[in-house]
Every structure is written in structure tokens, then in C-alpha cells.
VEXDREN-2710 file (C-alpha; in Angstrom, 1 decimal):
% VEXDREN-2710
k/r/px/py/pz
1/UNK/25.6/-56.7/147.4
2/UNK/22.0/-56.8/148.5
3/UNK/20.9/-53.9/145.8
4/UNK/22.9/-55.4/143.1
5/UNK/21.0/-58.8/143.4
6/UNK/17.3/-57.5/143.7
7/UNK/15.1/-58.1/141.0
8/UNK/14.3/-55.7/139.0
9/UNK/14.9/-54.6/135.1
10/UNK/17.9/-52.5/135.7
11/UNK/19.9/-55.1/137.4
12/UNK/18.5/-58.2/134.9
13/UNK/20.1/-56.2/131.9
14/UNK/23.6/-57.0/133.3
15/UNK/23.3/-60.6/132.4
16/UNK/23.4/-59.6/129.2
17/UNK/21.1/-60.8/126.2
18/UNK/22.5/-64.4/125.7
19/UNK/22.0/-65.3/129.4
20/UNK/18.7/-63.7/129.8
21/UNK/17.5/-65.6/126.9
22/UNK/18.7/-69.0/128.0
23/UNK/17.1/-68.1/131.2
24/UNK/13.5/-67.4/129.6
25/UNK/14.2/-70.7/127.6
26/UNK/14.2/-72.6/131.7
27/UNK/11.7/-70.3/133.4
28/UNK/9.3/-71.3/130.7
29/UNK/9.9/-74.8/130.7
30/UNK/7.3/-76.9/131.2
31/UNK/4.7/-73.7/131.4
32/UNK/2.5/-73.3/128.3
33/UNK/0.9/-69.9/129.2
34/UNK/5.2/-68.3/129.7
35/UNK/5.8/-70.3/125.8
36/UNK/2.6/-68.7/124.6
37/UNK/3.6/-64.9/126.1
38/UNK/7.1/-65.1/124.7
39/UNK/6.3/-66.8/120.9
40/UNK/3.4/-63.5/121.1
41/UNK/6.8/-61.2/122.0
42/UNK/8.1/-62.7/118.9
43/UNK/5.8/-62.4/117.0
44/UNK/5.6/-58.9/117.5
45/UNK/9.3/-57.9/116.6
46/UNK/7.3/-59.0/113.1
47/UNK/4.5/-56.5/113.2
48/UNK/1.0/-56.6/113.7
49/UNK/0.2/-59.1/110.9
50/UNK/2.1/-61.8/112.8
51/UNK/1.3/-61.0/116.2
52/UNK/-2.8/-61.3/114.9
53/UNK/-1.9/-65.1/113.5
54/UNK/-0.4/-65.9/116.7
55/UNK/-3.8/-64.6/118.3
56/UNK/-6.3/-66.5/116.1
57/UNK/-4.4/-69.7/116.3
58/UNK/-5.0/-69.2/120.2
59/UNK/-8.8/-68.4/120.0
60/UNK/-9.1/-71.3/117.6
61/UNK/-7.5/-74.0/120.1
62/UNK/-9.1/-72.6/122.9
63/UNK/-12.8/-73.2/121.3
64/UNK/-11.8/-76.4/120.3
65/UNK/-10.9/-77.2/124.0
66/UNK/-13.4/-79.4/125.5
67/UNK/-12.2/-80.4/129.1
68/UNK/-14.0/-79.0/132.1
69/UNK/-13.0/-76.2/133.5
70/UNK/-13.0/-76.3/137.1
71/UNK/-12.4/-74.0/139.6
72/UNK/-8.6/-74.8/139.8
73/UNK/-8.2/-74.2/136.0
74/UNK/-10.0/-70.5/135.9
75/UNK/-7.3/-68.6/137.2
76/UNK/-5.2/-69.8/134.2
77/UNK/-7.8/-69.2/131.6
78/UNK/-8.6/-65.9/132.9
79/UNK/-5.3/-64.9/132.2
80/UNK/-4.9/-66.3/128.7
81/UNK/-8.3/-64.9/128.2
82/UNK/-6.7/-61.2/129.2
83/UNK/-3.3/-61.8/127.6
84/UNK/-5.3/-62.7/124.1
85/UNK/-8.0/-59.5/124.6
86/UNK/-5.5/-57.0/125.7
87/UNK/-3.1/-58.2/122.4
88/UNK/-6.0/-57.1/120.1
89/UNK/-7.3/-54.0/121.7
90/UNK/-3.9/-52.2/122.3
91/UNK/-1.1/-54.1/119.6
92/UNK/-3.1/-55.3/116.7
93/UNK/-5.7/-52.5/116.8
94/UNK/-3.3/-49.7/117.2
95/UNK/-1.6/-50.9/113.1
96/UNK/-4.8/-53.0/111.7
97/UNK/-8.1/-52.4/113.2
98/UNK/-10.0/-54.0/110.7
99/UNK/-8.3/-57.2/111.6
100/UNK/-8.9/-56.6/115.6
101/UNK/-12.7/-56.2/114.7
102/UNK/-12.7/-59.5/113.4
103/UNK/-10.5/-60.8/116.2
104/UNK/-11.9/-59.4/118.7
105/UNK/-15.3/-60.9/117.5
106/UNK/-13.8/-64.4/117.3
107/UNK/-12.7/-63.6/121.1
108/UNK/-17.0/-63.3/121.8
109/UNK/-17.5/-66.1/120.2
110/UNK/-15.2/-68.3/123.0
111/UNK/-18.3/-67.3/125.4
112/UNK/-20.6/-70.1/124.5
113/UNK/-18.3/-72.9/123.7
114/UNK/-16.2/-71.7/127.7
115/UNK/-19.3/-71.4/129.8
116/UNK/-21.0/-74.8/128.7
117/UNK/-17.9/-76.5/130.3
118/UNK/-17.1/-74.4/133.1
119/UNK/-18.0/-73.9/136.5
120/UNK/-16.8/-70.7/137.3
121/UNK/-19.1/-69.3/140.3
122/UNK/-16.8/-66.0/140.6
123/UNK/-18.3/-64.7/137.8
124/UNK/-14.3/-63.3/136.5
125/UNK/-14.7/-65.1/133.5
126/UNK/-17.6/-62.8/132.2
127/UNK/-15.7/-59.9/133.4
128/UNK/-13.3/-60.3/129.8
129/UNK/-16.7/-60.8/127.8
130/UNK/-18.2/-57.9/129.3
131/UNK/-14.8/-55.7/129.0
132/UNK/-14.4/-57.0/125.0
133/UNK/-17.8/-56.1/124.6
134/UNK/-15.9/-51.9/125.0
135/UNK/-13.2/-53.2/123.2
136/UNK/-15.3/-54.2/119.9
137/UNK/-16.9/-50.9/120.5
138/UNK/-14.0/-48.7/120.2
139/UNK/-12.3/-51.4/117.8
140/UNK/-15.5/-51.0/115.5
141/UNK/-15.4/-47.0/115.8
142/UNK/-11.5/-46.5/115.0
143/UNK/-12.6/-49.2/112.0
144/UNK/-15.3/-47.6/110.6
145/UNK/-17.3/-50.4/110.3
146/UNK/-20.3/-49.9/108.0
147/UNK/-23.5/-49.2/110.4
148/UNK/-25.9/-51.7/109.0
149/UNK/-23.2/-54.2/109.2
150/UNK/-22.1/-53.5/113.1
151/UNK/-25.9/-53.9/113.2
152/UNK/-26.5/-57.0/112.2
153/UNK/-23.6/-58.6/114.0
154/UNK/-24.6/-57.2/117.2
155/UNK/-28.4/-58.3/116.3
156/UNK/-27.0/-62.2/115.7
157/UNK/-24.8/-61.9/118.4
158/UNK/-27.5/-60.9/121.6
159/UNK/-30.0/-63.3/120.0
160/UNK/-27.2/-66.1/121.3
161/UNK/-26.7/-64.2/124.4
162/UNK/-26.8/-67.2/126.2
163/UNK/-24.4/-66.6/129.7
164/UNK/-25.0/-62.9/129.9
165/UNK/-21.7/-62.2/128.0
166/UNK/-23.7/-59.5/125.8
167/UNK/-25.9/-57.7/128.7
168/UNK/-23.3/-54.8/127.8
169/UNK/-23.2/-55.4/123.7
170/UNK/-25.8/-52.3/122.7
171/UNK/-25.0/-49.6/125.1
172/UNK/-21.2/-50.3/124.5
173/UNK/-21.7/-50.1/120.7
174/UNK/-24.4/-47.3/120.5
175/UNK/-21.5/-44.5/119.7
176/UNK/-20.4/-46.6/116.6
177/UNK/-23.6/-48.0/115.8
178/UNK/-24.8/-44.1/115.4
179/UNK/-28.7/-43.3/114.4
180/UNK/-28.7/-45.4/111.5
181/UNK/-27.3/-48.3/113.3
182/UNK/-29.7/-47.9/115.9
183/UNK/-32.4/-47.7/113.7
184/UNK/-31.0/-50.9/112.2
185/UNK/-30.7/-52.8/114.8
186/UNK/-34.1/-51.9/115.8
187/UNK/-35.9/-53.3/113.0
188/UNK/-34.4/-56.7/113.7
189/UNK/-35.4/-56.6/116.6
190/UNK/-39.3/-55.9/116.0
191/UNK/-38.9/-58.4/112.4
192/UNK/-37.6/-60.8/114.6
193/UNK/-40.1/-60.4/117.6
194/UNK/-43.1/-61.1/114.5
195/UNK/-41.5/-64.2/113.3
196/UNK/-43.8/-67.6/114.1
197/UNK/-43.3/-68.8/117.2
198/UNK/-42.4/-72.4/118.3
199/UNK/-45.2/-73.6/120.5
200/UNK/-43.6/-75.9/123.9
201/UNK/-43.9/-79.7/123.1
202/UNK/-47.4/-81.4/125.1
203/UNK/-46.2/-81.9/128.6
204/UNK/-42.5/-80.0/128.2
205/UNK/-44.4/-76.8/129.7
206/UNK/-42.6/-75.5/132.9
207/UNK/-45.4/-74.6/135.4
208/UNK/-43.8/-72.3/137.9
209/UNK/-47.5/-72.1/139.9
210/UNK/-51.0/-72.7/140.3
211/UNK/-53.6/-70.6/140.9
212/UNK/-57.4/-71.1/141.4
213/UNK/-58.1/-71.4/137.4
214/UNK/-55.0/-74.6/137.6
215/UNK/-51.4/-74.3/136.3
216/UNK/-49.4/-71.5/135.8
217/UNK/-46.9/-71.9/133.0
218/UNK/-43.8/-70.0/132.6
219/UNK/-44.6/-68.9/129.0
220/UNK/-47.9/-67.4/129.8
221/UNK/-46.1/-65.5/132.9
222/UNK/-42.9/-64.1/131.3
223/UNK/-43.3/-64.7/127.4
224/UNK/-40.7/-66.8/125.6
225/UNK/-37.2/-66.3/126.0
226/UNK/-37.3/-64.6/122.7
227/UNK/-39.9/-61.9/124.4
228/UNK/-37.7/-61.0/126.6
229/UNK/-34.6/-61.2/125.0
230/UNK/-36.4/-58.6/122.0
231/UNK/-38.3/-56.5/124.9
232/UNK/-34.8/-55.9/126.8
233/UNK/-32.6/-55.1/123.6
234/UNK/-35.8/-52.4/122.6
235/UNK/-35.4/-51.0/125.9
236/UNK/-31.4/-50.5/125.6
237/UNK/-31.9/-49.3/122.2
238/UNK/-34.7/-46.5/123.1
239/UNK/-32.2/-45.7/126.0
240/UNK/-29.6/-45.0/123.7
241/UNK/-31.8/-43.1/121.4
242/UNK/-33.0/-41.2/124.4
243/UNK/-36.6/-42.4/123.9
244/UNK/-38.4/-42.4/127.0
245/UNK/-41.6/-43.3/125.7
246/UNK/-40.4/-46.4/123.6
247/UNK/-38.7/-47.3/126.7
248/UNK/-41.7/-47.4/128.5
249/UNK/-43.8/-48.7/125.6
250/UNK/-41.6/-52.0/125.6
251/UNK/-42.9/-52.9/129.6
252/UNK/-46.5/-54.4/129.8
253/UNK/-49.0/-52.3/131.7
254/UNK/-49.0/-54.7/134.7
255/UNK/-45.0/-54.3/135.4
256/UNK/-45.3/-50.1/135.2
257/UNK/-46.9/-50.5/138.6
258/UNK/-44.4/-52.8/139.5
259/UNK/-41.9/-50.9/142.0
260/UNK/-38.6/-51.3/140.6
261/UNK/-39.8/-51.2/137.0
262/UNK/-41.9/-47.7/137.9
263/UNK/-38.6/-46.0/139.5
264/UNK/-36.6/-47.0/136.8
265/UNK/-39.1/-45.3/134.0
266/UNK/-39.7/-42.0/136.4
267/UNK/-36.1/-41.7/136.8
268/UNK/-35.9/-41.8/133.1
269/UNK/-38.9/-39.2/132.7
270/UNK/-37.4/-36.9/135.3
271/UNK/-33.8/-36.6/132.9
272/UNK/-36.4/-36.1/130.3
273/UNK/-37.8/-32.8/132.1
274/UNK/-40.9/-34.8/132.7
275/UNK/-41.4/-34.9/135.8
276/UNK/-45.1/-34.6/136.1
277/UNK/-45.6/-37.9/134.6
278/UNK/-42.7/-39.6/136.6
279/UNK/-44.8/-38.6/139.5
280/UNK/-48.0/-40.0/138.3
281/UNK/-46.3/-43.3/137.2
282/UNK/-45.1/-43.4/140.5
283/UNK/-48.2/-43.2/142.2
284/UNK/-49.6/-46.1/140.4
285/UNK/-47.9/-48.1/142.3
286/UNK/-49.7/-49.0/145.7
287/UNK/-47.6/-47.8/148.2
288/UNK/-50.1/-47.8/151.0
289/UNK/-48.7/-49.2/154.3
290/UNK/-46.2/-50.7/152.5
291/UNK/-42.6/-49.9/155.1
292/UNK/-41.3/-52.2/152.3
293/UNK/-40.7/-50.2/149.1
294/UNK/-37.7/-50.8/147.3
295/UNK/-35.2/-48.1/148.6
296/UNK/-35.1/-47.2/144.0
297/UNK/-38.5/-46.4/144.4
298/UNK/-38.1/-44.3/147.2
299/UNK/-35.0/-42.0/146.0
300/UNK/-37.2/-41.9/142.6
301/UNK/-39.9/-40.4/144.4
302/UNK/-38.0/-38.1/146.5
303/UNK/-36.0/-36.6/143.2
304/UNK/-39.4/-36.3/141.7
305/UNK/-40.9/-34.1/144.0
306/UNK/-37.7/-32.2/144.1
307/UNK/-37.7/-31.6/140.9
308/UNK/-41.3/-30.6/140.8
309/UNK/-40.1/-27.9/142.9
310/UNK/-42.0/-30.1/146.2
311/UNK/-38.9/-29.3/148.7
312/UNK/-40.6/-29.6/151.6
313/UNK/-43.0/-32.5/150.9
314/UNK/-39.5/-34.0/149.7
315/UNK/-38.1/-33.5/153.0
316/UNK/-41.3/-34.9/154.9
317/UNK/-41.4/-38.3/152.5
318/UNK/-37.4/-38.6/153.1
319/UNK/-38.4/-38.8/157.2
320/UNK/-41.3/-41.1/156.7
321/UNK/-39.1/-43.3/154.9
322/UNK/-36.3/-43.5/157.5
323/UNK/-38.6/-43.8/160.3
324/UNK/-39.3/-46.9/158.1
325/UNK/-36.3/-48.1/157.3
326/UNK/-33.9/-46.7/159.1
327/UNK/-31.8/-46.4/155.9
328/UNK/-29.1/-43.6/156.4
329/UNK/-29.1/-42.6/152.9
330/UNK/-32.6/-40.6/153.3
331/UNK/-31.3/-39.4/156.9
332/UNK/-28.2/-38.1/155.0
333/UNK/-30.1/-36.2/152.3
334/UNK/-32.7/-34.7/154.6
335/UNK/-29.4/-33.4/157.2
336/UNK/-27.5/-31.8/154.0
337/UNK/-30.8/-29.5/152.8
338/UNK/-31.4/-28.4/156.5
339/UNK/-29.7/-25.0/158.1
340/UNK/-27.0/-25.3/160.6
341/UNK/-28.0/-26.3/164.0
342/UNK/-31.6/-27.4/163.1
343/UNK/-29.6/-30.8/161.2
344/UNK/-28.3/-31.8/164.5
345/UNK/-31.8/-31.4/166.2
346/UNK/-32.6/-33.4/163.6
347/UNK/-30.0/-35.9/164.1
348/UNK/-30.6/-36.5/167.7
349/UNK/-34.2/-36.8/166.6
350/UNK/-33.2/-39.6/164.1
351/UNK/-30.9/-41.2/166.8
352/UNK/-33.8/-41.3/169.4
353/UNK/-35.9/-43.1/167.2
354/UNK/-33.8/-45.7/165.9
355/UNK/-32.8/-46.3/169.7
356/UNK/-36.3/-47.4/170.1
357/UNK/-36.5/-48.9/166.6
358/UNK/-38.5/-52.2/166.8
359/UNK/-36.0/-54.3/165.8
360/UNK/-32.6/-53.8/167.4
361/UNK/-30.4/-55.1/164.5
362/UNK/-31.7/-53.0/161.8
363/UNK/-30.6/-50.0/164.8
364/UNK/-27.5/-51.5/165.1
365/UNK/-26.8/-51.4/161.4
366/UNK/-28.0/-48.2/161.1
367/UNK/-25.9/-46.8/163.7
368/UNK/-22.7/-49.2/162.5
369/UNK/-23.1/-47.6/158.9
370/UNK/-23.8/-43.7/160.2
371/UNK/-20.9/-44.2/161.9
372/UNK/-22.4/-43.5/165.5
373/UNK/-20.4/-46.2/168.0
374/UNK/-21.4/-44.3/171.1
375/UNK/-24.9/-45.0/170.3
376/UNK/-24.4/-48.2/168.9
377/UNK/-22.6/-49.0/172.1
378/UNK/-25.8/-47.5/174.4
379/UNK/-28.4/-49.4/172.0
380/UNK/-26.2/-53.1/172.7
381/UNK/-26.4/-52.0/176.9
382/UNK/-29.7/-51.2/176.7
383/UNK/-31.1/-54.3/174.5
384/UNK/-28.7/-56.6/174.9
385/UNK/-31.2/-59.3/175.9
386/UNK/-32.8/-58.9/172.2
387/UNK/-29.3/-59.7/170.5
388/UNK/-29.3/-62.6/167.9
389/UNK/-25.6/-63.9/168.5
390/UNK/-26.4/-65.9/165.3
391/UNK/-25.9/-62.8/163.4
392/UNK/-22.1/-63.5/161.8
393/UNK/-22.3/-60.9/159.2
394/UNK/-23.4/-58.1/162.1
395/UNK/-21.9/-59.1/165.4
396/UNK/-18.3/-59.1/164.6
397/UNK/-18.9/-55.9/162.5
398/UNK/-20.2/-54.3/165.9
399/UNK/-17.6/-56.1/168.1
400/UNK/-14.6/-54.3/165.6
401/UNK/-16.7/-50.7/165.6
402/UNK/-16.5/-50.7/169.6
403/UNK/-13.8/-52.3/170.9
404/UNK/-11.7/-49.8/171.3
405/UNK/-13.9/-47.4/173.3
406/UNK/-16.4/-49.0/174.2
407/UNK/-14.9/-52.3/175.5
408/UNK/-18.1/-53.4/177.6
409/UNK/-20.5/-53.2/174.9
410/UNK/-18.0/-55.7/172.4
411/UNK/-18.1/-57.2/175.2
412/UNK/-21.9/-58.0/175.2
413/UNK/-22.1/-58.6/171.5
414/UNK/-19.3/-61.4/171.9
415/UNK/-20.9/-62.9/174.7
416/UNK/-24.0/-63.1/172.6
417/UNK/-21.8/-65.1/169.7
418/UNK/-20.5/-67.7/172.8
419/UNK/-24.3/-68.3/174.4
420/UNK/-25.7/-68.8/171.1
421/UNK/-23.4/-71.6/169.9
422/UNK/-23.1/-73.1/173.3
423/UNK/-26.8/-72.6/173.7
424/UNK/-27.8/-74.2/170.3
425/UNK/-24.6/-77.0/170.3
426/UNK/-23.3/-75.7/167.3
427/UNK/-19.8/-77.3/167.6
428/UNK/-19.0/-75.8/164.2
429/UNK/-18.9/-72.9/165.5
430/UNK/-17.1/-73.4/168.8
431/UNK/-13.7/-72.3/167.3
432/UNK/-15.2/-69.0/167.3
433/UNK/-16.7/-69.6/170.4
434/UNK/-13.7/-70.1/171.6
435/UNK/-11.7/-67.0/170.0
436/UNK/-14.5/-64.8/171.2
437/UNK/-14.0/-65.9/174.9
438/UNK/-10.3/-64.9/174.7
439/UNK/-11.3/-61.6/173.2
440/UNK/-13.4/-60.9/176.4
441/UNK/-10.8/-61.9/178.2
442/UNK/-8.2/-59.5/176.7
443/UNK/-11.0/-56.4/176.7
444/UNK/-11.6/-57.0/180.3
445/UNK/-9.1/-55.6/181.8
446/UNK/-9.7/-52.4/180.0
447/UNK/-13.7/-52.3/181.7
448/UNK/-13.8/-50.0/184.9
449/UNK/-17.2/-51.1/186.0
450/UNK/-19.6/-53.9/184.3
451/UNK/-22.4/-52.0/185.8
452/UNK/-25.2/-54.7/185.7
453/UNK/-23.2/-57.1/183.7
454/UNK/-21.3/-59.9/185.0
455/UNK/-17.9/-59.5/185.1
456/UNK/-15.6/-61.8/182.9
457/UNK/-14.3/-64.4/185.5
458/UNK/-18.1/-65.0/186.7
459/UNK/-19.1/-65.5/182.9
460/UNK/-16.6/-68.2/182.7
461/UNK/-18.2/-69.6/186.1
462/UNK/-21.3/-69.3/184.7
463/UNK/-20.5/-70.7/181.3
464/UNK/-18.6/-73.7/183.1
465/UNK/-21.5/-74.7/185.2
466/UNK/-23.9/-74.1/182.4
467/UNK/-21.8/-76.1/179.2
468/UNK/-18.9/-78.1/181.3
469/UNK/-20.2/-81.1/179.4
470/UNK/-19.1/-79.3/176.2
471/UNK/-15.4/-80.8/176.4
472/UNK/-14.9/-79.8/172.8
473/UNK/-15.3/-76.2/173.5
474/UNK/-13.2/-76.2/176.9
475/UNK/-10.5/-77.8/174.7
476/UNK/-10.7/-75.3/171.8
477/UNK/-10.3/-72.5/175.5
478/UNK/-7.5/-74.3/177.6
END
């Protein structure tokens, strides 16, 4: 009886059409997203044509909507959102997809009229902008929509880019926009960037600064928001066109030696077999004590020198760099390109030094992340004094890594959670507190000898004598 009354579509088809149709009629019943799904089934037993009015009669009420969209009604949206894209990318498309360019434009168009009403902080409402800004793409491709055309609609559409729901627009299109397109698209970009400026009202200046000469205004320090919105579409276009140097020619000179900004344009000269130059734009950057650089910058430099055929300088500026940071990526990369047996060497060598490592968290991480729990366990034994029990985001990370084989040292990193929130009164926290007492409790057993550490039951003497006042925690305990 059992397998007869699961649900599933082989079963279902025994109640016969009638019933299963009467049934729809009450399961959708006061839901307007289950009416909206079945009238677009409907509609689709009448072809594309129908199923494409039933799709623009949705966009249309849904810009005309104008309550606020809060975090309970996103969820819902989202889906009507997906139901409406994935109904002109795959149904009307596949018959008409003249008609799904136009629908799927009117779909962009929602982005404006959504985001200036909503308060979506999960960011999954962009995610359908984003994903039917590859759906126009392929739409406009299968269409064969007129290059100067696609051209000027993406051109009108990233000038009103005004949530981010374009970022993607030109790199998506660049296959249907073609050369021509490209070409297109960047003349309007350069007319555009020539066109008079609007100069900010007296005393409507945003000053983000002062320096020594007096204010520092926004407009003078990053352009207008038309600067940036023309220098960044330039850029994507010279990307597409594989044009390193009008890449580069759209950054000013004082962001080239910027660090981020220099990795990105070496990175771009090295795929160009220009590898010379990434270096030197590299090393216009002042990198001189600096144990800071942006991890980019570093891997740009260290694929630079490769590529220059600089293996072994490579190898030495990978080292310097993790002596810095710690950061296993470069540790990784320097292991693989060593022979066998000199990569452990090198290994140990790496683990002695981040044993020693100035700051014991970043040690911890590195060894969390390698995955090394033996010495992550030894580094927590020998340093446990330095531990920051404040550290939520690494403590429990380390607690789960080593509890199962190293019990004593979980143990030290949840007894630095309990001291800190007892230490600093943090009864928000004394829940946790609370949870990470019983876990020392359960891993004790399972310690043969706490060495120099106090055992559990004279921790809890300790912790009575110290906190007893602390009724709230004892409570959250007993």
C-alpha cells in the first residue's frame, strides 16, 4: 500500500485527468504564483505566441508593482522572476526568438523599477539580471539581431546600469555583437564620454577628504559617474577585442601603479606574449617592504617571471612571499615544481617557520587550510597563552579539525572561547560558553595525560571560584 500512495508522477496518473484537474483547481487556491504556472501551461498547449502574451502581461504588472519588497517577499519574486526568464529563454525562444529578444529585454528593464523598492541584502535578486544578461546574448545570436542595433541597446542599457544588473551586459553580448558591434558600441562610448558635462550644484559637492591644499571632492578624485561608467565599458570592450593596450590606455597613469590595477593589466600582457612589459608594469609599483601586497599582485608577478623563463627567481619570490604571508597557495606552487624528496625538506622548512610565525592565528589558519592538524594541534600546546578566544570564525574551525585526534589541543582552543566570554562578561555569548564547557567535558575522557594543562574537573574549580557570580552562565551549565 505504502508504494502505491507515494508521490510521484507514475502513481498521480491513476487518478485520472478529471480528478487531477479538480485537484490543481484546490492546490492552487488562494496561491497566485501556482494560478500564474498553470494559466502559462495553458497557454502553452496554444503555442509560443500565447505563451509570450501571458509573459508580457506578467513583466508589465510586475513593473507597475510599487509595494516594498521586503525580505519575506524575495523568495517569492525570485521565483516569478525565474519562472518568467526561464519561459522566454527555453519556450518562447526555441519557436520565436525575435519575440524573446524583445521579452527578454522588457525582463532588464524590471531591474530599476525592483531594486528601488527592495531590500534584498542576499544579492539573489541580481543573480536573474545577471543570468538574462546570457540569455539576451544567446537570444540576440539565434535572432540575428542587426549589430549596430544590439549595439545601441546595450550602449542605452549600461548607461542606466544603476544596481549593477548590467556588470555582465558586454562580455555576455560580445559573440553577437561581433567586430562591428564592438566597434559600435565603442563609439558611443567615446561620443558619449565628449558630451558637456553637468557641473555639481554650489555646495551639493561630496567631499570624501581634506588634504593640506582643503577639501577633497569626490569628482576631482574618481571623475563623474559617467567617467567611470564610459572608462569601465572601454575596458570590457578592449577585452573583448583582445586589445591590451586600449585596455591599459583607459586606466590613468596614477592607478597603473596601483596593485590590483597593475596585476590585472600584466596578467593581460602575459596572455598577450608580452611579458617583458607585464614585468616592467609590475615593478612600478613600490613593493619595497611591503609584506602586504595583494596576493593578485603577487601570483601576477610570479607567472611573469615564469613565463620570462625566470624559474628559479620564481621559486625564490614564491618563498619570500609565504614567509610573508603564510598563504598556502605560493607554498603549494613552489612544492609541485620541486623534485621528490627535496618538496618535503621543503615542507618541514615551511612548517618550522609558520610554527614560529609572529602571529599564531595566521599559523593556525595556515596549518587549518594546508590541512596539517598535527601541527596545528603542536602550534595551539605550544602558544596557547597567545589565543584570542574572540576569534568565532577560527576557533571552532580549529576545535572541529582536532577533535578527533587531538582531543587536548580542542581542548585548549575551547577553553580559550569560555575564558574570553567569562573574562570580558559577554553574556551573549555564554550559551556558547556554555556548549563549549560540555564539549570539554565529553573530550576529556578521551585525554591520557593533560601534560601541563589542567585537567577538566580543576578547570571547572577554577572557573567556579573565578566566575561563581556569573549565575547566568552556571544556569546555561547545570
Amino acid at each position: 500500500m505504502a508504494a502505491k500512495t507515494t508521490l510521484n508522477a507514475k502513481n498521480l496518473e491513476s487518478l485520472g485527468a478529471q480528478r487531477l484537474a479538480e485537484l490543481l483547481i484546490e492546490v492552487s487556491m488562494g496561491s497566485a504564483a501556482h494560478k500564474r504556472r498553470l494559466r502559462m501551461e495553458l497557454a502553452g498547449n496554444h503555442g509560443s505566441d500565447e505563451v509570450a502574451r501571458e509573459v508580457r502581461k506578467r513583466l508589465a504588472s510586475i513593473a507597475r508593482a510599487r509595494t516594498v519588497i521586503n525580505w519575506r517577499k524575495v523568495k517569492a519574486l525570485k521565483n516569478d522572476l525565474e519562472t518568467q526568464r526561464k519561459t522566454i529563454a527555453e519556450t518562447v525562444a526555441a519557436d520565436d526568438p525575435q519575440e524573446a529578444f524583445e521579452l527578454i529585454w522588457q525582463f532588464l528593464a524590471l531591474a530599476n523599477p525592483i531594486f528601488e523598492r527592495s531590500s534584498d541584502s542576499s544579492g539573489s535578486l541580481i543573480e536573474s539580471f545577471h543570468q538574462a544578461c546570457e540569455d539576451a546574448a544567446a537570444i540576440a545570436a539565434s535572432a540575428k539581431i542587426d549589430s549596430n542595433v544590439l549595439a545601441e541597446k546595450v550602449f542605452k542599457a549600461v548607461q542606466d546600469d544603476g544596481y549593477g544588473q548590467y556588470d555582465n551586459l558586454i562580455a555576455a553580448m560580445a559573440p553577437a555583437l561581433g567586430k562591428d558591434g564592438l566597434d559600435c558600441l565603442k563609439t558611443l562610448f567615446v561620443q558619449w564620454s565628449k558630451e558637456p558635462k553637468d557641473k555639481p550644484a554650489k555646495g551639493r559637492r561630496e567631499i570624501i577628504g581634506w588634504s593640506s591644499g582643503g577639501p577633497l571632492y569626490e569628482d576631482e578624485i574618481f571623475g563623474t559617474h559617467r567617467d567611470l561608467t564610459v572608462r569601465t565599458a572601454l575596458q570590457e570592450i578592449a577585452d573583448a577585442q583582445g586589445d591590451v593596450d586600449a585596455y591599459i590606455a583607459q586606466h590613468p597613469e596614477k592607478t597603473r601603479r596601483m596593485p590590483m590595477t597593475a596585476a590585472d593589466i600584466a596578467n593581460r600582457l602575459v596572455s598577450a606574449g608580452r611579458a617583458k612589459e607585464a614585468l616592467e608594469v609590475l615593478n612600478e609599483v613600490d613593493a619595497t617592504g611591503r609584506a602586504d601586497m595583494p596576493f593578485e599582485w603577487q601570483l601576477a608577478r610570479v607567472e611573469t617571471l615564469e613565463d620570462l623563463g625566470q624559474q628559479e627567481e620564481a621559486q625564490t619570490y614564491r618563498w619570500t612571499c609565504f614567509e610573508q604571508s603564510l598563504h598556502d597557495q605560493h607554498l603549494r606552487a613552489l612544492l609541485k615544481r620541486l623534485p621528490d624528496f627535496d618538496d618535503l625538506e621543503a615542507e618541514e622548512k615551511a612548517f618550522a617557520h609558520a610554527q614560529a610565525f609572529p602571529d599564531v592565528h595566521q599559523a593556525l589558519t595556515f596549518f587549518l587550510n594546508w590541512p596539517a592538524p598535527a601541527e596545528a594541534a603542536k602550534l595551539v600546546m605550544r602558544r596557547k597563552a597567545e589565543l584570542d578566544g574572540n576569534l568565532y570564525e577560527l576557533m571552532p574551525l580549529a576545535v572541529e579539525a582536532l577533535a578527533e585526534k587531538h582531543p587536548l589541543a580542542a581542548t585548549i582552543a575551547l577553553r580559550s572561547m569560555i575564558d574570553f566570554a567569562l573574562d570580558s562578561g559577554r553574556s551573549s555569548r555564554y550559551k556558547h560558553a556554555a556548549r563549549h564547557l560540555a564539549e570539554c567535558a565529553s573530550l576529556a575522557p578521551h585525554i591520557d595525560d593533560f601534560g601541563n594543562t589542567r585537567s577538566h574537573d580543576i578547570y571547572v574549580a577554577e572557573l567556579k571560584r573565578r566566575h561563581g557570580n556569573k549565575h547566568g552562565f552556571w544556569s546555561l551549565v547545570s
